[in-house]
C-alpha positions in Angstrom: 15.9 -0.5 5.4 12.2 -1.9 5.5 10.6 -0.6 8.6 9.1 -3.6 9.6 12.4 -5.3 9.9 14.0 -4.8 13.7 17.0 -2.9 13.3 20.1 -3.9 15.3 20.1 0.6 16.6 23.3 -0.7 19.0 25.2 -2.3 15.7 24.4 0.8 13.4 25.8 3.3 16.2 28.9 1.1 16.7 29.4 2.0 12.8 28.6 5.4 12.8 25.7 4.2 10.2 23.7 7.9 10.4 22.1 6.6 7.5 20.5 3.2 9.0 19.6 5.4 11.8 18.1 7.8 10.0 15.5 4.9 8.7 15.6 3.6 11.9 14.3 6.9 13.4 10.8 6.3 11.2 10.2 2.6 12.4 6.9 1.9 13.8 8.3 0.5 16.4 8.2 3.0 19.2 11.0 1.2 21.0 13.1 1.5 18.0 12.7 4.8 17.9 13.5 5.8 21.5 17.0 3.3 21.0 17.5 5.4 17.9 17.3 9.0 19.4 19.3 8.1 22.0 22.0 6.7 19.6 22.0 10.4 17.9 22.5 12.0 20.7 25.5 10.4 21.6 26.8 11.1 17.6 25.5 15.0 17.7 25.9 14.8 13.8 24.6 17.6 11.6 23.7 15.1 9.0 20.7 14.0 11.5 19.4 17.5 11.9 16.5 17.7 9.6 15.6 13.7 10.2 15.7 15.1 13.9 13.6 18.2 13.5 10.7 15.4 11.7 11.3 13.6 15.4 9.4 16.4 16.4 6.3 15.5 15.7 6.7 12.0 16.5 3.6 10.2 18.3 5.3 9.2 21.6 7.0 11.7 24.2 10.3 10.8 24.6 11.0 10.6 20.7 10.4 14.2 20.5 11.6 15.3 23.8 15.2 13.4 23.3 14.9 15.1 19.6 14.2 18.5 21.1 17.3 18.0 23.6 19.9 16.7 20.3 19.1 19.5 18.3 19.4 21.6 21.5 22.9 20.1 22.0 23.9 20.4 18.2 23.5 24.0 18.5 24.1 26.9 15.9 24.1 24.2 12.6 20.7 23.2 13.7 19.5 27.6 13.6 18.9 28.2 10.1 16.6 24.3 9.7 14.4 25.1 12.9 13.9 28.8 12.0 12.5 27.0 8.6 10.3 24.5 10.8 8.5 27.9 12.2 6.9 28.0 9.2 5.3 24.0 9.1 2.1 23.3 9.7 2.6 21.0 12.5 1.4 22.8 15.7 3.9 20.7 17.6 6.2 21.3 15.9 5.5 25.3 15.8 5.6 25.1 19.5 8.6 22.8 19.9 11.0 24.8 17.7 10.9 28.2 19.4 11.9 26.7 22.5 15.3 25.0 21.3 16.2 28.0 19.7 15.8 29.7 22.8 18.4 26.9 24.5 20.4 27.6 21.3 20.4 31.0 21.8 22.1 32.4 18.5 20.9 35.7 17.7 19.5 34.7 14.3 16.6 33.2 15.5 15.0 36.7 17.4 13.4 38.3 14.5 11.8 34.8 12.8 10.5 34.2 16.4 9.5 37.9 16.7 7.7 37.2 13.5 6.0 34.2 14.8 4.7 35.9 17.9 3.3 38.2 16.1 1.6 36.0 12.8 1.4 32.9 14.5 1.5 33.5 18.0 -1.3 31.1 18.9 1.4 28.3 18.7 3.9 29.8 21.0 2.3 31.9 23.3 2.4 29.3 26.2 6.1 29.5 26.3 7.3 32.6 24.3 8.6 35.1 26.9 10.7 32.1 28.5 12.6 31.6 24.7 13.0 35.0 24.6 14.2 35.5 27.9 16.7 32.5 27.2 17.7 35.0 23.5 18.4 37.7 26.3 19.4 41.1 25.4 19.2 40.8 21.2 15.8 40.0 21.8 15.4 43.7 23.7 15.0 46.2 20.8 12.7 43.8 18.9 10.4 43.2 21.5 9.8 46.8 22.5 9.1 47.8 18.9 6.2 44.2 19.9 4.9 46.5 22.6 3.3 48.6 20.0 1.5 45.9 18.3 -2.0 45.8 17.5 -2.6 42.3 18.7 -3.0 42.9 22.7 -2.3 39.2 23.9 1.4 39.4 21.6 1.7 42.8 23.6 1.1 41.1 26.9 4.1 38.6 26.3 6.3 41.2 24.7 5.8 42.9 28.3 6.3 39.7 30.3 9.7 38.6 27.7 11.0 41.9 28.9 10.6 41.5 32.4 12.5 38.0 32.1 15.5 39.6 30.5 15.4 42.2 32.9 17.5 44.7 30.2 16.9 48.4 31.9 16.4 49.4 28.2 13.1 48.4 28.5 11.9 49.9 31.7 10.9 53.7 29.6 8.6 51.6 27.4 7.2 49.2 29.9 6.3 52.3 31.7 4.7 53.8 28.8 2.7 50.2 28.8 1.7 51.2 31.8 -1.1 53.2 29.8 -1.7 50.6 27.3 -5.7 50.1 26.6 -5.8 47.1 27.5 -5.7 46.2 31.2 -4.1 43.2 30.6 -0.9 44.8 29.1 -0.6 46.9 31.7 -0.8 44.5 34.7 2.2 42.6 32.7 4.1 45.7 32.3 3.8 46.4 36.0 5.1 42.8 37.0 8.0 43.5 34.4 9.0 46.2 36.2 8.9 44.2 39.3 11.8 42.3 37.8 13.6 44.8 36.4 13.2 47.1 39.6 14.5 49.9 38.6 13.5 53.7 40.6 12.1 55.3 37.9 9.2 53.1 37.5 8.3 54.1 41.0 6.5 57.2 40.3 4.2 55.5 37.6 3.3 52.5 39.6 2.2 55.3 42.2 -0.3 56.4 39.3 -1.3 53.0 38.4 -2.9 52.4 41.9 -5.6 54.4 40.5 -5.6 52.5 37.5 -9.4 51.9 36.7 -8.8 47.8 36.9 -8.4 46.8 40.1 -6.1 43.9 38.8 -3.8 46.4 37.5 -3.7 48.0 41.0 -3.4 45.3 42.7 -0.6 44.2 41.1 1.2 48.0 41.6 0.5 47.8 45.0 2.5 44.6 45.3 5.4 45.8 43.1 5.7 49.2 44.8 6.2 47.1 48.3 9.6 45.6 46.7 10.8 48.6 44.7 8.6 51.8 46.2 10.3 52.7 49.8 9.3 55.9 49.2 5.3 54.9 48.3 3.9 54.9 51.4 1.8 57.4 51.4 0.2 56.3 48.5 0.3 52.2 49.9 -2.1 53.7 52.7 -4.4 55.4 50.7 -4.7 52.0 48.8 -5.8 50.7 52.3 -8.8 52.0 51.5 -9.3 50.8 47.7 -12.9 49.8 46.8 -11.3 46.5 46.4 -10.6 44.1 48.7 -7.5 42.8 46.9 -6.1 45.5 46.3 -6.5 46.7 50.1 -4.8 43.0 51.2 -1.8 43.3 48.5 -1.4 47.7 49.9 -1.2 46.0 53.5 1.7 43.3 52.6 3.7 45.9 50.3 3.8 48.4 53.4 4.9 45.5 55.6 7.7 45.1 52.8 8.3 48.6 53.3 8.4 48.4 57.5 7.9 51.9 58.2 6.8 53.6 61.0 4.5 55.9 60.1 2.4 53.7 58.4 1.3 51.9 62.1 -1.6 53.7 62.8 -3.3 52.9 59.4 -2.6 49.6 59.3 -4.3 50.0 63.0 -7.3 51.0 61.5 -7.2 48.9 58.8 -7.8 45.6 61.5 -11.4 46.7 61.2 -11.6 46.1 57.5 -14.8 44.2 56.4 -12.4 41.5 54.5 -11.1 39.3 56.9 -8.7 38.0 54.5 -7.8 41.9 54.9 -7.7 41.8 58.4 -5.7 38.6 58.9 -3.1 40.1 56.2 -3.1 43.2 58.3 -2.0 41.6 61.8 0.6 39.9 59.8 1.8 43.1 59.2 1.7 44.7 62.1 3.9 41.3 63.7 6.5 41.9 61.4 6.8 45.9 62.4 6.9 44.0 65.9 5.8 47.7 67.5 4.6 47.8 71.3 1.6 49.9 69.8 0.4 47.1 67.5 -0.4 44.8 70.6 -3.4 46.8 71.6 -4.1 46.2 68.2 -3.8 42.7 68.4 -5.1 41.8 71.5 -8.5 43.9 69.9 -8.3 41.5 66.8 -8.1 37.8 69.3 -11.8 38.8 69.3 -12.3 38.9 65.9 -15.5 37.6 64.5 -13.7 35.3 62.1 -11.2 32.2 63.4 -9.2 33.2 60.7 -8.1 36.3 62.4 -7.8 35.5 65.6 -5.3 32.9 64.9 -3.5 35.1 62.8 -3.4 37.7 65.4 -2.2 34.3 68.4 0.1 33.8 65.8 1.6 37.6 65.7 1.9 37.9 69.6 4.0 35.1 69.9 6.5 36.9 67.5 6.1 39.9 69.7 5.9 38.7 72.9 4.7 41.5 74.8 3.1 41.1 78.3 0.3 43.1 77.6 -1.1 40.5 75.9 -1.0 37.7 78.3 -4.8 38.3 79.7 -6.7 38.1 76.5 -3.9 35.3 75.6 -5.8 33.3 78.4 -9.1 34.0 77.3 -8.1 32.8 74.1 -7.1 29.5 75.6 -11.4 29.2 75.1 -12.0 29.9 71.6 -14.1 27.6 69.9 -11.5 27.4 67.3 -8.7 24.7 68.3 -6.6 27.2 65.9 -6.9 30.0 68.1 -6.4 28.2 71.3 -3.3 26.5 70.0 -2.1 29.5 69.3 -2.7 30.8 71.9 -0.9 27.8 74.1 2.4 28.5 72.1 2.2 32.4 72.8 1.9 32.1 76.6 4.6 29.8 76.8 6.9 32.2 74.8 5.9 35.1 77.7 6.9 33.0 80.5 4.5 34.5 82.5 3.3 32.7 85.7 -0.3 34.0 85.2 -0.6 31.5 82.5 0.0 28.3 84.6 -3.3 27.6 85.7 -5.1 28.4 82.5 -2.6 25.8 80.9 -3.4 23.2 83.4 -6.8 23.4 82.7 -6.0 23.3 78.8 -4.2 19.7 79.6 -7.8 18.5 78.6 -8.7 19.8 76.2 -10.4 18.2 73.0 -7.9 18.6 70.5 -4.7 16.3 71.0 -2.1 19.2 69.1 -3.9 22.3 71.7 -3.1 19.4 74.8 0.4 18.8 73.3 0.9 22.9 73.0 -0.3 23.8 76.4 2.2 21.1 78.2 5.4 22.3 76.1 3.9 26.0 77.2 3.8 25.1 80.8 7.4 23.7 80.7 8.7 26.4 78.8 8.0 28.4 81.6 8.7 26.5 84.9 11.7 26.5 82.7 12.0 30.7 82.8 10.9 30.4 86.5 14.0 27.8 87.7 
C-alpha cells in the first residue's frame, strides 16, 4: 500500500488485514497511525509484534504509547523481540522496552535488563528499579550480585529495585551497602530498608547516624522512626547532629516513636537555632500530647520566628490544657495573623471564660479569617458555659 494513499484502518480491521495495517502503521499521516494502533490493539496479533516494537519510536505520543500498551497486552510472545530491541540504537526505544517487559513480567527478561543496567544504564536509569520491582522476586538474586558493581549510580538503583520488591533476601546485603563508598548508595540502601522494614536493619541504621554524610544520616534517622522503637537513645543524641536536617528528621522519627522518655530532650531541643527545628519539635511534643510539654509550649508562643509560634498555637489546641490560656491571650496580639488565629481557635477549644473579653476585642481585628476565628471561639464557649 502507497503511503500517501488514505487507508480505509476501519475496513482493514473488519478483515483482519494485519498486513494492510502493518503498512498502515508507517503512513505519514499521524492520524492514520493513531486509527491503526488502536485497531491492533483490539486484534492482539503476534504477527504485529515486531511492526509494533518499530511504533516505538514513532514521532507522535500516542503512537508509541498505544504501541507500548499492545505489546504490554500481547505479553510473553512479545519477550524474546523486546529483549532484542535492548540492544537498538534508538534511545527511545532503549528506554521504552525495559518498561513493558516489566508489565510483562516473564522471568526471561531479568538478566538482559540486568545487563542493560549495567552496559547501558544511561537509557534506563529513570525508570529501572520500577521494571524491576514490577519482575519482583527473580529479579532478587541478580540485583544483589548489581550491588557490587563498579559503576556507583547502577549500584544506587540496584539498592532502590530492592527496596520496591521488598524480598527480605535482600535486607543482609542492603545492610552491607550500608558501608558502600559512595554516600549515595548508602542513603538508597537505608530507604530500601525503610521498605523492607525488617529488625535486623535496626542496629546498622543506629551506626549510620554517624555516617560522615549528613544525607545519609538524615535519612537513618527518618527510617529508624518507622522501624527503630528501640532507637531512641540514639534519635536524641541525633538532636544534637551538626546538621540541621538531620536534627529536624531525629525530632519527627522520635515523635513516630512516642516515647516517654524522650520529652525532656525534645524540651530542650525548642531552643534549637533552626527554627525549622523548633517548629518540627513542638509538633512533636503535640502529638506525645504530655501536660509537661505545655510549659514548653507556652515558652515557644514567644518564639522569635512566626513560624514557631504558630506551630506551637497550633499544638495547644490539640492539647488543650488550661495552663496555657494566659499566654494564649497574649497571643491574641502577635503581629503575625498566623499566630493570633491560632491562637483564636485554641481558646475556644479551652472554653475558658477568661478568654471572652480578649475575643471581643479580637472581633476587629485586621485580618477577616483571625475575626471569623475569634467569633466561632467565643460561641464555642458560651456554648460550654450554657
Amino acid at each position: 500500500m502507497p503511503i500517501f494513499k488514505i487507508p480505509n484502518v476501519e475496513k482493514l480491521l473488519e478483515k483482519k488485514d494485519i498486513n494492510g495495517l502493518i503498512d498502515a502503521l508507517q503512513h505519514k499521516d499521524e492520524n492514520v497511525r493513531k486509527r491503526t494502533v488502536n485497531a491492533l490493539g483490539k486484534l492482539k496479533d503476534e504477527r504485529t509484534i515486531e511492526p509494533l516494537i518499530l511504533g516505538l519510536k514513532d514521532k507522535h505520543w500516542y503512537v508509541w504509547y498505544k504501541a507500548a500498551a499492545v505489546l504490554a497486552e500481547i505479553g510473553k510472545s512479545a519477550v524474546e523481540p523486546l529483549i532484542q530491541a535492548l540492544e537498538d540504537e534508538d534511545e527511545r526505544l532503549q528506554s521504552k522496552a525495559p518498561e513493558i517487559l516489566g508489565k510483562i513480567r516473564d522471568e526471561r527478561a531479568v538478566e538482559p535488563l540486568i545487563r542493560t543496567l549495567r552496559y547501558r544504564g544511561q537509557s534506563i536509569k529513570w525508570n529501572a528499579p520500577e521494571v524491576f520491582s514490577e519482575l519482583g522476586e527473580p529479579a532478587v538474586e541478580p540485583l544483589i550480585q548489581v550491588l557490587k558493581d563498579k559503576d556507583n549510580k547502577v549500584r544506587e538503583l540496584a539498592a532502590e529495585a530492592l527496596g520496591k520488591i521488598k524480598d527480605e533476601r535482600a535486607v543482609d546485603p542492603l545492610v552491607e551497602a550500608l558501608k558502600d563508598e559512595h554516600w549515595g548508595v548508602r542513603e538508597r540502601a537505608t530507604e530500601a530498608l525503610r521498605k523492607i522494614k525488617d529488625e535486623k536493619a535496626v542496629e546498622p541504621l543506629i551506626q549510620a547516624l554517624k555516617d560522615e554524610e549528613s544525607t545519609v544520616r538524615f535519612r537513618a534517622a527518618d527510617v529508624l522512626g518507622e522501624i527503630g522503637k528501640s532507637a531512641v537513645g540514639p534519635l536524641v543524641q541525633a538532636l544534637k547532629d551538626e546538621d540541621s536536617s538531620v536534627r529536624l528528621s531525629a525530632a519527627e522519627a522520635l515523635g513516630k516513636i512516642k516515647d516517654e522518655s524522650s520529652i525532656d530532650h525534645l524540651i530542650q531541643a525548642l531552643k534549637d537555632e533552626d527554627w525549622g527545628v523548633r517548629e518540627q519539635v513542638a509538633e512533636v511534643l503535640g502529638k506525645l500530647k504530655n501536660v509537661r510539654a505545655v510549659v514548653a509550649l507556652i515558652y515557644a508562643l514567644k518564639d522569635k520566628d512566626w513560624y514557631v509560634r504558630e506551630g506551637a498555637a497550633e499544638v495547644l489546641k490539640k492539647i488543650r490544657d488550661k495552663t496555657a490560656v494566659q499566654p494564649l491571650i497574649l497571643a491574641l496580639k502577635d503581629e503575625s495573623e498566623f499566630v493570633r488565629w491560632n491562637a483564636a481557635e485554641v481558646l475556644g477549644k479551652t472554653g475558658d471564660e477568661r478568654a471572652i473579653e480578649p475575643l471581643n476585642k479580637v472581633l476587629e481585628d485586621d485580618n477577616e479569617f483571625v475575626r471569623q476565628a475569634a467569633e466561632k471561639a467565643l460561641e464555642e464557649i458560651k456554648k460550654n458555659k450554657s
